[in-house]
N, C-alpha and C positions, 0 to 999 in steps of 0.2 A: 505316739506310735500310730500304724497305719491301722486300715481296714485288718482283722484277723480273718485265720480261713481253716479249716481242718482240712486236708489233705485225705483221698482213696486210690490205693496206688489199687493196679489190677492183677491179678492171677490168683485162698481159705482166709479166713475172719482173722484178722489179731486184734492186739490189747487198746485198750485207749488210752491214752496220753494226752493228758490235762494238769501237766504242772507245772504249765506256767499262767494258769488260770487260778490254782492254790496259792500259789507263789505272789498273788498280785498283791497291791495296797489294801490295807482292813478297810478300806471305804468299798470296797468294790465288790462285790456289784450292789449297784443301791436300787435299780430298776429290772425289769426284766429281760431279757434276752433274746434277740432275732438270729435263729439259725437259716440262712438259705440254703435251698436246696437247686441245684438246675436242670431238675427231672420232677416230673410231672407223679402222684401218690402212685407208689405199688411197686415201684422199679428196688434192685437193690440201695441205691445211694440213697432214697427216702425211704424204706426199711431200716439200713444204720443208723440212718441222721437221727430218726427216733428213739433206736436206745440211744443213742449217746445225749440225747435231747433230753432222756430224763435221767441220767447217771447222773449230767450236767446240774440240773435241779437238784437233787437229792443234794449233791457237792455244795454249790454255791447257794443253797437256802432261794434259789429266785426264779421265777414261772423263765424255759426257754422255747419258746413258741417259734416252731417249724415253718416255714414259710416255701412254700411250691412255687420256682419262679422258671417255666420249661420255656426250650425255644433258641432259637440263634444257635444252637451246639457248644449252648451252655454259657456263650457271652452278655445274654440278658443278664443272667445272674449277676455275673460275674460284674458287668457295669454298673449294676447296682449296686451293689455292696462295695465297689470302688469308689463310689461317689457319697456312700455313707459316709456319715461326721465318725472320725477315726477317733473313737471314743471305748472301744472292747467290746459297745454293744450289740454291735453286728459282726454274727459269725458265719462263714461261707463254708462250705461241706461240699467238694469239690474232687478231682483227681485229673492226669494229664489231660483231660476233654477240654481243660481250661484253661492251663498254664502253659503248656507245650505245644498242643497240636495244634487250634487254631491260626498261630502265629506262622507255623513251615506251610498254610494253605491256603490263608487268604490274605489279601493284599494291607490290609489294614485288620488291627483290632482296637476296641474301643476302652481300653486301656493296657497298663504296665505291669506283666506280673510281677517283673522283680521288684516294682517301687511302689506299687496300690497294695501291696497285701505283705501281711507281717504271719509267717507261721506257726500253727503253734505246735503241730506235730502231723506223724502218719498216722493214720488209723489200723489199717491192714490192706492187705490185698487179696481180688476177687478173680477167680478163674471165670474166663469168659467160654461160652459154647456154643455149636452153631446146631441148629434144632430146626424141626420142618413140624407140619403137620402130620396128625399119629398114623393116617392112614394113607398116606404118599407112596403111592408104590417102588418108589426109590428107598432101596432099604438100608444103603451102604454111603461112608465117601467115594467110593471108586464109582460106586453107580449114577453117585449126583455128577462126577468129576466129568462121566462117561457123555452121561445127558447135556451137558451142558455143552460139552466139545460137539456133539451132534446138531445143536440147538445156543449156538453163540446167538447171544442178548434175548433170548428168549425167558430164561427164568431169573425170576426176582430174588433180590438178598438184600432183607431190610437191616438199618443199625437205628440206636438208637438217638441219632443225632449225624447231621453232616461234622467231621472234624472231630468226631468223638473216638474213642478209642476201640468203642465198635466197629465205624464204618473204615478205619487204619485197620484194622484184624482182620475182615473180611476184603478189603480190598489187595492185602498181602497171600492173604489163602488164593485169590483169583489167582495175582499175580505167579505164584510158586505152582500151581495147576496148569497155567496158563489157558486161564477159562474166560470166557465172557459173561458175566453175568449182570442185568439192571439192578441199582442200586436203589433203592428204596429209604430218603430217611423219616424217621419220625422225630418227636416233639419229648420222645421219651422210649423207656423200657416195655412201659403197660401197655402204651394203646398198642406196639406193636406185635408185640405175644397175643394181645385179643385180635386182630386182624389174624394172626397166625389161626391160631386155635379156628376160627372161623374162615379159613380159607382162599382168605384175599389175597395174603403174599407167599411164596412157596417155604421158601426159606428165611434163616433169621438170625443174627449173632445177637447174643444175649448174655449175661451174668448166670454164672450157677446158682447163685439166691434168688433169683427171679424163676429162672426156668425148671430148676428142681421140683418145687410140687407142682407142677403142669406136667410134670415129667412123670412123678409117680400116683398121678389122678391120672393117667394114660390119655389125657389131650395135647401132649405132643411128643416127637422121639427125637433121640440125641444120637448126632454121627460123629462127633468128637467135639474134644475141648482145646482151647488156645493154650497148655500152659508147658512147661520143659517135661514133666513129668503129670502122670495120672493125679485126680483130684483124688483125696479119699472123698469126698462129697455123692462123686460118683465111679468107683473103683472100677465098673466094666466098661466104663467109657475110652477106647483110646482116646490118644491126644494124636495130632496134625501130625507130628513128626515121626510117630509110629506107624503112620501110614503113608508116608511118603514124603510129608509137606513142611518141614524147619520154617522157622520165622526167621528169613533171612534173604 
């Protein structure tokens, strides 16, 4: 069998699915366990990787030790653990940032999703939101949408990765506004929320697991969220398409 990879599809938390890791040979696991991660500590995909890191343990009786591998929009990782010995003991915690979108946007990637990685389930899916800093006097979408048509490439919209499913959300929201905005990527979720919070970048497409308690420690405010429908996460927050903007 190939390299394995857990799966984070995006738009609220579901179950974990590990039975085909129950389901293996009684020899197995005989060592311990490398989960990658291709975000940098603090982001939501290294928040899940952890529980599942130790539900994992508890299950298979054997240490699964997390490993932070940020960068490339998530093909570091990803080449890594494709080039691991395809043994089950490396596991990859991943979502479209690495199977899908790098592939429709640069001209090469440094391996094969369909044939370097063997499945082993979805995890759940994360509503993404686009959040500014708390005291930004743009109080609204229509206001950011307004400033920006006044001010084409003038304000910043960071993701957390070129190719990632942040910097596709934010660059679909431009595109449906028809705004100009610079793009900004980072290495990760964290460092870019802390630039946030700290006033480097104006705006910022993020996870509701990340940005939630930034959200209710009032270091930063949320003008909506990417998903068909309101999160309960954050029930006052509209979504894009209640204000104008479908993903489409």
């Amino acid at each position: 069998m190939k390299t394995t990879f857990l799966t984070l599809a995006l738009a609220a938390i579901g179950s974990i699915s590990v039975n085909a890791l129950a389901t293996a040979q009684s020899a197995y696991p005989e060592k311990s366990l490398q989960l990658i991660v291709p975000f940098p500590p603090g982001g939501a995909s290294d928040v899940v990787a952890r529980i599942i890191g130790g539900e994992l343990e508890a299950r298979l009786g054997k240490p699964v030790i997390v490993m932070n591998r940020p960068g490339g929009g998530t093909t570091i990782a990803a080449k890594e653990v494709a080039r691991a010995a395809p043994d089950g003991y490396t596991l990859f915690f991943s979502s479209n940032s690495s199977f899908t979108l790098p592939a429709a946007v640069k001209e090469s990637v440094p391996y094969d999703a369909a044939k370097d990685f063997e499945p082993l389930g979805r995890v759940g899916k994360i509503t993404l939101a686009l959040v500014t800093y708390k005291d930004n006097p743009v109080k609204d979408l229509p206001a950011l949408v307004a400033e920006a048509k006044a001010n084409p490439d003038k304000l910043s919209l960071a993701s957390f990765g070129v190719a990632t499913v942040s910097h596709f959300a934010g660059e679909l929201f431009k595109s449906n506004a028809g705004i100009k905005m610079v793009h900004l990527p980072y290495k990760g979720s964290a460092p870019a929320m802390n630039d946030l919070i700290g006033k480097h970048i104006q705006y910022h497409v993020d996870t509701v697991i990340a940005a939630k308690p930034q959200i209710e420690a009032g270091a930063v405010k949320v003008l909506a969220v990417f998903s068909g429908k309101r999160t309960p996460f954050l029930p006052d927050v509209p979504t894009l398409a209640e204000l104008g903007y479908p993903a489409h």
